[in-house]
Backbone bond lengths (Angstrom), bond angles and torsions (degrees), N, CA, C in turn:
res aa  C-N    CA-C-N  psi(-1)  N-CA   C-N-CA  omega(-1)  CA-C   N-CA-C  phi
1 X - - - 1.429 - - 1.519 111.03 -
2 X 0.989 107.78 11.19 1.645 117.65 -176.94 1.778 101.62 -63.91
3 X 0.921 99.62 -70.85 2.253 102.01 169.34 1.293 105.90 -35.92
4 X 1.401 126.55 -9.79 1.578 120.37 161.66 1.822 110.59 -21.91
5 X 1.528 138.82 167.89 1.422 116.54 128.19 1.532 114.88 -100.04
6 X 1.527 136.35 155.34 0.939 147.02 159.03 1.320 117.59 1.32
7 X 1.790 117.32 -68.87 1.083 110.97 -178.37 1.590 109.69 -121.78
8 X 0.836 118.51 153.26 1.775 126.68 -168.54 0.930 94.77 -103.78
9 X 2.025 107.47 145.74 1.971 101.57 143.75 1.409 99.33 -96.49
10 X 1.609 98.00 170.81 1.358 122.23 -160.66 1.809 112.04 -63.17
11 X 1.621 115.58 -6.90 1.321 110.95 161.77 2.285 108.25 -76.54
12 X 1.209 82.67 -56.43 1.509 86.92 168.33 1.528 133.15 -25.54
13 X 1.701 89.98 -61.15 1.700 109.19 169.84 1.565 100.78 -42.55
14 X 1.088 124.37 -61.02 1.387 149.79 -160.93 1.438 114.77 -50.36
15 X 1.109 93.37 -42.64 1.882 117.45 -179.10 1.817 82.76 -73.36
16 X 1.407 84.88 -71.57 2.346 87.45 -151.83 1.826 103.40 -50.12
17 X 1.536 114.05 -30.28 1.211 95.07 -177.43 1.206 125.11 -126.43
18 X 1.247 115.95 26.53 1.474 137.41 160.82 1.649 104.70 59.83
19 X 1.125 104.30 26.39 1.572 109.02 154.49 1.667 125.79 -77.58
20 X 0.890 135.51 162.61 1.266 138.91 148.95 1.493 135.71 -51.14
21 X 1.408 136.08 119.30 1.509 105.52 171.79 1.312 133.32 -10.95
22 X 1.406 90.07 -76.25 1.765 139.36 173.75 1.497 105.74 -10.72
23 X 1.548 105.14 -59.56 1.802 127.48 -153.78 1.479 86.15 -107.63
24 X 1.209 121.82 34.64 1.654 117.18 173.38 1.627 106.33 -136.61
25 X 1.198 103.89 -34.76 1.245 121.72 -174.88 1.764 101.14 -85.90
26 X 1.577 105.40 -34.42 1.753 105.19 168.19 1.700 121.94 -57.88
27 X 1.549 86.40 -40.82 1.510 108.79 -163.55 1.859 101.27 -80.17
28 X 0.977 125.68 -15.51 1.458 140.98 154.36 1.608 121.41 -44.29
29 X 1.361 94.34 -48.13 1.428 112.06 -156.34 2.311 89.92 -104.70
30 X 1.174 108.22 -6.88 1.259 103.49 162.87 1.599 147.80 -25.05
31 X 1.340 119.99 69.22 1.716 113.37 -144.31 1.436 100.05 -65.59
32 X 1.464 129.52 -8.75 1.378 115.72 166.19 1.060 127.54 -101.53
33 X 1.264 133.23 -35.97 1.484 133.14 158.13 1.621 108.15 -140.30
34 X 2.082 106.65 102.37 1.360 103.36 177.37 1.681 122.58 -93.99
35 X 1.129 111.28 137.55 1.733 121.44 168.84 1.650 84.94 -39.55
36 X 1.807 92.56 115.71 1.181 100.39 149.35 1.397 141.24 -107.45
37 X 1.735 105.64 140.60 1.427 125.48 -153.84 1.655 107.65 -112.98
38 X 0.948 114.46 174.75 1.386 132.44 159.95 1.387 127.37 -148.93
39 X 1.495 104.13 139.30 1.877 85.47 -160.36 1.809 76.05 -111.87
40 X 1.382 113.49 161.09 0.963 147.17 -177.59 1.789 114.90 -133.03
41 X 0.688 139.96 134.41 1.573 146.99 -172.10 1.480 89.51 30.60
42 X 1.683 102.95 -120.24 2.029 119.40 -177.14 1.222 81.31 -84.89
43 X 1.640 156.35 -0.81 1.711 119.45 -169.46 1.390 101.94 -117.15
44 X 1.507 97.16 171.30 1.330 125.27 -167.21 1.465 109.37 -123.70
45 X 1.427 104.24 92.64 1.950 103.35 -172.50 2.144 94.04 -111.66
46 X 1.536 76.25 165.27 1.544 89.74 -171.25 1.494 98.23 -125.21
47 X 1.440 138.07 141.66 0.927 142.31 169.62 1.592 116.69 -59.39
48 X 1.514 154.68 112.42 1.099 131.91 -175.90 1.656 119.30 -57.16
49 X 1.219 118.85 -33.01 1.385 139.88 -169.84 1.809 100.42 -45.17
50 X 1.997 87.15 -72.70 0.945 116.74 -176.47 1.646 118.70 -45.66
51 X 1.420 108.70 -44.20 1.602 119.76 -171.38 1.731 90.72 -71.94
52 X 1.006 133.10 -49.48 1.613 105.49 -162.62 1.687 104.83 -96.68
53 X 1.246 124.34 -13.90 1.764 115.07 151.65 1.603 97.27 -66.39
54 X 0.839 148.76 2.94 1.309 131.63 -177.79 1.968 118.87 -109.67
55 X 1.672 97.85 -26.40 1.412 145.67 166.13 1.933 102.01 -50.98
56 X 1.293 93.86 -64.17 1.163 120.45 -169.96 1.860 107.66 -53.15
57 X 1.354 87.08 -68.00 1.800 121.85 -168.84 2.215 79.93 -47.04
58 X 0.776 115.96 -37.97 2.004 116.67 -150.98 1.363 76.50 -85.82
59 X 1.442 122.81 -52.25 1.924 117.89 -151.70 1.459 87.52 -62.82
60 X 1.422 141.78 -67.05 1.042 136.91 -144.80 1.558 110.56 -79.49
61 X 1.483 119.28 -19.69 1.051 125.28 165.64 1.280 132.52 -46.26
62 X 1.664 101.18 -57.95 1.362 131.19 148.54 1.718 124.60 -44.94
63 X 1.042 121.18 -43.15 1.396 131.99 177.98 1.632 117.24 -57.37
64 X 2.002 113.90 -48.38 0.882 138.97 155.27 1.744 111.05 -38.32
65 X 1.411 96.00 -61.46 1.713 95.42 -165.51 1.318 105.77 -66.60
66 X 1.313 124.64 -21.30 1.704 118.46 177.90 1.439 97.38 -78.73
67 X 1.195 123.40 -52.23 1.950 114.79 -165.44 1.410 91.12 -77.50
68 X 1.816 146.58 47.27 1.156 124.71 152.77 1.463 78.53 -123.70
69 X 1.305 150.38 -57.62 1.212 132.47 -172.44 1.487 110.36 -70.08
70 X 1.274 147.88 -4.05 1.300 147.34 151.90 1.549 110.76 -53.80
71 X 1.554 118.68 -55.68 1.430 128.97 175.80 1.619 85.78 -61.12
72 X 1.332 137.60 -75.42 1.507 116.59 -148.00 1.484 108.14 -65.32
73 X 1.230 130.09 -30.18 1.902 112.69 -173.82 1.603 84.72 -85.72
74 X 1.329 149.63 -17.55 1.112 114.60 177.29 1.995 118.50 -72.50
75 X 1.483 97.11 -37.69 1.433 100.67 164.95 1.686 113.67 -50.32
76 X 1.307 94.18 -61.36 2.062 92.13 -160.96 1.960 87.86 -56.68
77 X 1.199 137.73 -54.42 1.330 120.00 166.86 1.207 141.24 -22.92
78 X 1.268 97.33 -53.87 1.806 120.30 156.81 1.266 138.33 -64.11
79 X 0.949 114.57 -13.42 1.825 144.70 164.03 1.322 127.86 -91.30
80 X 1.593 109.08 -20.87 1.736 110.34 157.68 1.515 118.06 -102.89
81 X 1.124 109.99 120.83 1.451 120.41 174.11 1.766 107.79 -67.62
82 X 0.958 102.81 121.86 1.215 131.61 -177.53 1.816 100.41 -71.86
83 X 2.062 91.82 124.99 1.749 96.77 177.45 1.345 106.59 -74.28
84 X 1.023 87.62 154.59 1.764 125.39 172.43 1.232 130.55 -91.18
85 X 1.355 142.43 83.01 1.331 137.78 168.25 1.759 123.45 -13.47
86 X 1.148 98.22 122.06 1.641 83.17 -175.22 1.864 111.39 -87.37
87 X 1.146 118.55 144.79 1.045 124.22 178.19 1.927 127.12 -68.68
88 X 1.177 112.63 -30.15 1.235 116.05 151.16 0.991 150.85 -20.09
89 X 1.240 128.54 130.84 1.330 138.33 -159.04 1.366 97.67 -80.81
90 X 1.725 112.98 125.63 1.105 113.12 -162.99 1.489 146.73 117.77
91 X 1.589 80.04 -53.74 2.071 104.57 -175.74 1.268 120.21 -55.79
92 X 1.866 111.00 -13.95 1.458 102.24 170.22 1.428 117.57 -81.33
93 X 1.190 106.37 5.74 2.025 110.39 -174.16 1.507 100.23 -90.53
94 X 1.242 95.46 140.49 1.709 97.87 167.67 1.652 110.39 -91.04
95 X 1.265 125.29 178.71 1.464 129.81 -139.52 1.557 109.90 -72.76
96 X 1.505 111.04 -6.49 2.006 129.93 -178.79 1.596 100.06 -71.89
97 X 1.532 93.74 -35.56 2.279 106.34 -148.22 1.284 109.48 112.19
98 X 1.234 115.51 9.04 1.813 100.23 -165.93 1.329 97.20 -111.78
99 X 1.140 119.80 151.20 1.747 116.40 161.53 1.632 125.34 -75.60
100 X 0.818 117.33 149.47 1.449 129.64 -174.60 1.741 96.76 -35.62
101 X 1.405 96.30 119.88 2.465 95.44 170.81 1.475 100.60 73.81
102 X 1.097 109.15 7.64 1.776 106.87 171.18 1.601 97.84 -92.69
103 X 1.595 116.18 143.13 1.549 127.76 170.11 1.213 103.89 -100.69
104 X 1.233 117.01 122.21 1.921 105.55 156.24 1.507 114.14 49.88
105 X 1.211 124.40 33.04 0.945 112.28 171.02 1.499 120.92 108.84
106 X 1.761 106.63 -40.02 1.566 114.78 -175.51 1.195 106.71 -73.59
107 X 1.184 121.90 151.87 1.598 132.66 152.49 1.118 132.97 -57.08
């Protein structure tokens, strides 16, 4: 991909990074971190440099936000004590006498 040029238009981008227009033109308009562009006359070129440090900067962003909700359901997991079967004579009957899928009595 080296014969790349420097800066792409946004079909280009599209080709090299198998995004969508659509999700390029979203990712543009990004109020927290936007694909940065430069428009030049009517076009819209992207620096290549820039697009995959920028690629990068989102993956790891993203990477982060999964290993902070990974740590939290493993905590709230870790914080309920897990029930216990009771040993009792009985405890497998539900509140009739019957066991759970038992009719009237039959098996």
């Amino acid at each position: 991909m080296s014969d790349l040029p420097t800066y792409l238009s946004i079909p280009q981008l599209a080709q090299y990074s198998g995004l969508s227009r659509a999700t390029l033109y979203r990712r543009m308009a990004d109020p927290v971190d936007p694909l940065p562009v430069f428009h030049v006359k009517r076009r819209t070129l992207v620096r290549r440099a820039e697009f995959d440090a920028w690629l990068e900067r989102l993956r790891r962003r993203e990477e982060d936000r999964v290993a902070r909700f990974v740590a939290q359901m493993s905590a709230a997991l870790s914080s309920t004590a897990p029930r216990r079967r009771s040993s009792a004579p009985g405890a497998d009957r539900g509140p009739r006498g019957r066991r759970p899928g038992e009719l009237h009595g039959r098996v």
